[in-house]
Residue frames relative to the residue before (quaternion, step in Angstrom):
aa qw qx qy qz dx dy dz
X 1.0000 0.0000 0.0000 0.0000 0.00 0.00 0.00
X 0.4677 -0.6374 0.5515 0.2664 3.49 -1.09 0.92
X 0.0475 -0.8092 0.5852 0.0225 3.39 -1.00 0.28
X 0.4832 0.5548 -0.4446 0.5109 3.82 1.42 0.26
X 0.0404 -0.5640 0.8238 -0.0405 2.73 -2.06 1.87
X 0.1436 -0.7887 0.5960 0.0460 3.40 -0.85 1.46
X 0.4931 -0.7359 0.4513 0.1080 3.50 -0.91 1.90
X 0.2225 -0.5723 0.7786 0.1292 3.28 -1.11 0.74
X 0.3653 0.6939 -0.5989 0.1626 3.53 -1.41 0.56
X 0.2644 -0.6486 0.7074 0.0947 3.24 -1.52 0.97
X 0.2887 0.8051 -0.5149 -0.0585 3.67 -1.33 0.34
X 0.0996 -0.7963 0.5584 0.2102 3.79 -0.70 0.50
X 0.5394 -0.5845 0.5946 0.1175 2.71 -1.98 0.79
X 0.0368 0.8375 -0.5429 0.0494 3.41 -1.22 1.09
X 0.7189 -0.2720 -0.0209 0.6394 3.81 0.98 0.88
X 0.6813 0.0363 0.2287 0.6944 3.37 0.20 -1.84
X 0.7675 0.2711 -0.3518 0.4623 4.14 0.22 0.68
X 0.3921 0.7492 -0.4942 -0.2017 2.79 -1.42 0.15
X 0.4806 -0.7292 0.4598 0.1612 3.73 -0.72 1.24
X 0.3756 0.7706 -0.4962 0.1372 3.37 -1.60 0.20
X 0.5105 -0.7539 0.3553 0.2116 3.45 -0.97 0.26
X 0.3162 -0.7347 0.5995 -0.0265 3.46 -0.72 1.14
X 0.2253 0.6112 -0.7478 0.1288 3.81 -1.43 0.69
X 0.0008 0.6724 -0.7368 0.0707 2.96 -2.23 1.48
X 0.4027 -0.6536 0.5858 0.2596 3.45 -0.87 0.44
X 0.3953 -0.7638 0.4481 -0.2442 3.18 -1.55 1.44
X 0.6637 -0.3050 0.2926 0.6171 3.58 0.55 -0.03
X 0.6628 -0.6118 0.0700 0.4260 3.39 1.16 1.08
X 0.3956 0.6893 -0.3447 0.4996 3.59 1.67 0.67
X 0.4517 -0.6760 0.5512 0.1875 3.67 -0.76 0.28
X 0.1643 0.7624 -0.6259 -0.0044 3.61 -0.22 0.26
X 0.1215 0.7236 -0.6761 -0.0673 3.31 -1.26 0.88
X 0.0629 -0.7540 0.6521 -0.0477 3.53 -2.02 0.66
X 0.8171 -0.4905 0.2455 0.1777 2.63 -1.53 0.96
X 0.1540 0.7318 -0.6492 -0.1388 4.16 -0.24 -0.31
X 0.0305 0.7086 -0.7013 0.0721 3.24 -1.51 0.75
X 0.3739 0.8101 -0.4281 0.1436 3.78 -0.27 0.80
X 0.3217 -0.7677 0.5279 0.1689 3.28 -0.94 1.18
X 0.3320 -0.7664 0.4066 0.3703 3.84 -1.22 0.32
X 0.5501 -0.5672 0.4007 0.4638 3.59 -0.89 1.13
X 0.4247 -0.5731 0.6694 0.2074 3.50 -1.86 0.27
X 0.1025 -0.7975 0.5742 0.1542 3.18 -0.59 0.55
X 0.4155 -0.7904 0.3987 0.2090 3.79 -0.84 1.72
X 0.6298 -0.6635 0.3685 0.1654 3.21 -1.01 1.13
């Protein structure tokens, strides 16, 4: 069984974030979504 979903996606980078959009095809549908993430801090 295959098991590759190759991403389409665009994303910028902005210190400790970065956001953007992402689409893959699915059971022969497109799905796209949002990405937004920030990097954890790690406490000292």
């Amino acid at each position: 069984m295959d098991n590759e979903s190759p991403f389409d996606y665009k994303l910028s980078i902005a210190g400790d974030k970065f956001k953007g959009k992402a689409a893959t095809e699915f059971g022969g549908q497109k799905v796209e979504f949002d990405i937004e993430r920030k990097r954890e801090k790690k406490d000292k």
